[in-house]
N, C-alpha and C positions, 0 to 999 in steps of 0.2 A: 539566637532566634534567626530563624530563613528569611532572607530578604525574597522579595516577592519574584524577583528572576533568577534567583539561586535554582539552577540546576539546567537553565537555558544556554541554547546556544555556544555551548561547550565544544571544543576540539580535540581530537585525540588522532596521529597515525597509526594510516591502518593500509597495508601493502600501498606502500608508496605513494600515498596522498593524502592530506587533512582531512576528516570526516568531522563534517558539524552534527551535533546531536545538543535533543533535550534530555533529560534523564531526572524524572520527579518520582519521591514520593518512596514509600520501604517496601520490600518485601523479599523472601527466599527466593520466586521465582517472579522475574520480572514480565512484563508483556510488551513485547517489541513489536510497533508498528511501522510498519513499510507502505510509502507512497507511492503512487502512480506514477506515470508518465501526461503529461512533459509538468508536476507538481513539484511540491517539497516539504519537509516534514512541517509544514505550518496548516496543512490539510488538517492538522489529525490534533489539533489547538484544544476543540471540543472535547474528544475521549482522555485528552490529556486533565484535561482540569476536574472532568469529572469521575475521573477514579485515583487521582494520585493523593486523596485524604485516605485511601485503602491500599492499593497495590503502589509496588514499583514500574512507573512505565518509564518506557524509550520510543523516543520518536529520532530519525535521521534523516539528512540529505544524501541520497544516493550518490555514488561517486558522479561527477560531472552536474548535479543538480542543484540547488538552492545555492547556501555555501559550501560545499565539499568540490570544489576546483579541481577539474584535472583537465587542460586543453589537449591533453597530450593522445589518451588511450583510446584503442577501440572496443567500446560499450559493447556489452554481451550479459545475455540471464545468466550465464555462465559467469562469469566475471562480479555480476553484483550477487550472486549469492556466495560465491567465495570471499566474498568483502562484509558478508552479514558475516559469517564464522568468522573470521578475524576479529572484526569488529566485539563479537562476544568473546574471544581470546583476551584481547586488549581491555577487558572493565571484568576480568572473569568468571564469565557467564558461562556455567555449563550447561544450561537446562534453561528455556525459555517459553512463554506462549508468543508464537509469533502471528501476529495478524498483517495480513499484503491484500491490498485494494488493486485491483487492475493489475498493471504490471508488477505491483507489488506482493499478490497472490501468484504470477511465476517466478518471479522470485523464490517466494517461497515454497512452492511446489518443487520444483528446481532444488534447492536445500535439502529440502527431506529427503529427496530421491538419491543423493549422495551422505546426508548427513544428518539420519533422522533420529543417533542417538542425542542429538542437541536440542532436543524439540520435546515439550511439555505438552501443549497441545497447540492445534492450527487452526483459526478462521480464515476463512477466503473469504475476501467480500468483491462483488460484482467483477467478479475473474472467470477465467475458465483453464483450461487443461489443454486443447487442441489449439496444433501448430495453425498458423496461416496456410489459407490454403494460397493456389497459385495468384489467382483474380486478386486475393486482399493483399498479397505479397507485392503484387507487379502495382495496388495502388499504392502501396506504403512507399516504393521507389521513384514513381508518378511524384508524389508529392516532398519528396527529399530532391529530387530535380526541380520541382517551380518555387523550392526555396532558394537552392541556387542561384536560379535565374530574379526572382519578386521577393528573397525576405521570408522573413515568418508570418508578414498579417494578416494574409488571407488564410492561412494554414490555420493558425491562433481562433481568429473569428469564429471558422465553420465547425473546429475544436469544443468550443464553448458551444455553440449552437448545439450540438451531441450529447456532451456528458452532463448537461441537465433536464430535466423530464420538463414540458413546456411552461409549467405552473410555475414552474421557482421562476423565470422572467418575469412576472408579473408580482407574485408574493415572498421570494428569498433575492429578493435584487442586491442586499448587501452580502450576501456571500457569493453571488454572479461576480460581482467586481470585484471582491477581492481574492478570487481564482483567478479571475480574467489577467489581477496583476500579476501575479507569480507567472501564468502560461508565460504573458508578454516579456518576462523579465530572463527568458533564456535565451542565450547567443542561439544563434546560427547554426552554427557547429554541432552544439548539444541537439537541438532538437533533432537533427539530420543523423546523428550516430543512435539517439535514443529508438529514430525510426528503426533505423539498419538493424539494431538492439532485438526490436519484436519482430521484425519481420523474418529474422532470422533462428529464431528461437525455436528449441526442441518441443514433440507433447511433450505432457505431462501426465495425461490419462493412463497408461498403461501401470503408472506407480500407483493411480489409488485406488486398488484394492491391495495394496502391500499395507495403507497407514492405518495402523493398529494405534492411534491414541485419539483424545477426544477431537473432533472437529466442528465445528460450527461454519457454518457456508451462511453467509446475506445479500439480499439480492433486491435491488430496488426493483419492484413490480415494472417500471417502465425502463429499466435498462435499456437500450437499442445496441451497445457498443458489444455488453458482452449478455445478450439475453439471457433473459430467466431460464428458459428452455437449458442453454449448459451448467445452469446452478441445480436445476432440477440432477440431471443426469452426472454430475458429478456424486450427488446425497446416492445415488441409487451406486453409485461401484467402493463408497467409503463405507464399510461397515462401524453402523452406528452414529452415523453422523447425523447431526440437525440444519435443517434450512428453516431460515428463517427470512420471509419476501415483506418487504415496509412499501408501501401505498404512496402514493404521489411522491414518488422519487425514483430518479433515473442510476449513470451512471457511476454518482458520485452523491450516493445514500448518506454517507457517513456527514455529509454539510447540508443536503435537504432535509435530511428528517435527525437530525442531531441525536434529539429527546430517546427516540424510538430506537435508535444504533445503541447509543451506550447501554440503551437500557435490556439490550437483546447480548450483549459483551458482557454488563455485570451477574445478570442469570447465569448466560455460560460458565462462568468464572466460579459461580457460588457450587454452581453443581458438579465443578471438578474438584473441588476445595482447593482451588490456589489460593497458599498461605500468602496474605498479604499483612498489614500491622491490625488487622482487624479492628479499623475505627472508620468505617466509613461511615463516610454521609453525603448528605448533596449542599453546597454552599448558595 
């Protein structure tokens, strides 16, 4: 019988550093979730619990984030999407549905455009495709220098203030703070290379009209980080893709509107028939 953290908080190396991961639940093809920046795979607690009576999912700490420790490297989409294929090397995954929220959607954009016979199908949720321009570039370096000089707190704060849509301060106060701790719980270091990370970062748009498998795009109607406006325009170069935009939620949908995410991932799921142990349910 599974004990009830049976399959949490596991390690495994993957090019030269520990990778903490959850990994619950059966299935042929698994769904691997990827966090944002500056999070860790405890974002994604919610989608885990409520599909792992059905599918096999995987949740990770990106190299340098939650537990996956590297003081050493210089962060790059480049770099963590070479450590997702690894990563499914190492548990061997050939074929996967990979879902990436924020940076975890270039991530996995990133991926496919080098490695998209590993890919079952894609969600993007509240990401987009285009590089920084110059102005967001020269703030992302703005604010990796007044960490330098002040810390993470004021970076942290205005952080949070952003990637929730105004309503969750008032009605998701416990999932406010328990984001707020993970943001606060990362060194220095990381945050500053995770900047350097996106601010550096290739498009993405010119690959999708190359992805020929199923995709799913979700978009919290109030995003501001990465508006609706580029979920829209990514559905329109993916052939055959669906968006799907969830109401009173910013840019971290998948913890404002919990209910309404999974419940927009298990449709997708059913209607590509990823074989899971076919016994779901909701606990």
């Amino acid at each position: 019988m599974k004990t009830e953290n049976e399959g949490f908080d596991l390690t495994i190396t993957v090019n030269n550093f520990n990778l903490s991961y959850n990994d619950v639940g059966e299935g042929s093809v698994p769904v691997i979730f990827i966090h944002g920046f500056p999070f860790d795979k405890s974002m994604w607690h919610g989608q885990m619990d409520f599909l792992k009576s059905a599918y096999r999912v995987i949740s990770f700490d990106i190299r340098g984030f939650g537990n996956s420790i590297d003081t050493d490297s210089s962060l790059s989409i480049d770099l963590f999407a070479e450590d997702l294929i690894a990563f499914m090397d190492e548990l061997n995954i050939e074929k996967a549905v990979v879902c990436g929220l924020s940076m975890g959607g270039y991530i996995a954009l990133n991926a496919y455009q080098r490695f998209s016979e590993r890919f079952e199908a894609l969600i993007l949720a509240d990401t987009q495709c285009i590089a920084d321009t110059p102005e967001v570039k020269e703030k992302r370096y703005e604010a990796i220098n007044e960490i330098e000089v002040n810390g993470t707190a004021n970076f942290n704060e205005g952080f949070i203030k952003k990637v929730f849509y105004e309503d969750s301060f008032r009605n998701k106060k416990e999932q406010v703070e328990e984001l707020k701790k993970v943001v606060f719980s990362n060194p220095e270091h990381v945050v500053q290379r995770g900047l350097k990370a996106i601010a550096e970062r290739s498009e993405s748009c010119s690959v999708l009209t190359e992805i020929n498998i199923p995709t799913l795009i979700i978009c919290g109607k109030e995003d501001s980080v990465t508006p609706l406006a580029q979920s829209e325009a990514m559905k329109e170069s993916i052939s055959g893709a669906t968006l799907k935009v969830i109401e009173n939620a910013g840019h971290v949908s998948n913890l404002e509107q919990k209910d309404k995410f999974n419940q927009h991932i298990l449709d997708f799921l059913k209607a590509i028939d990823v074989v899971g142990d076919g016994a779901f349910k909701v606990d």
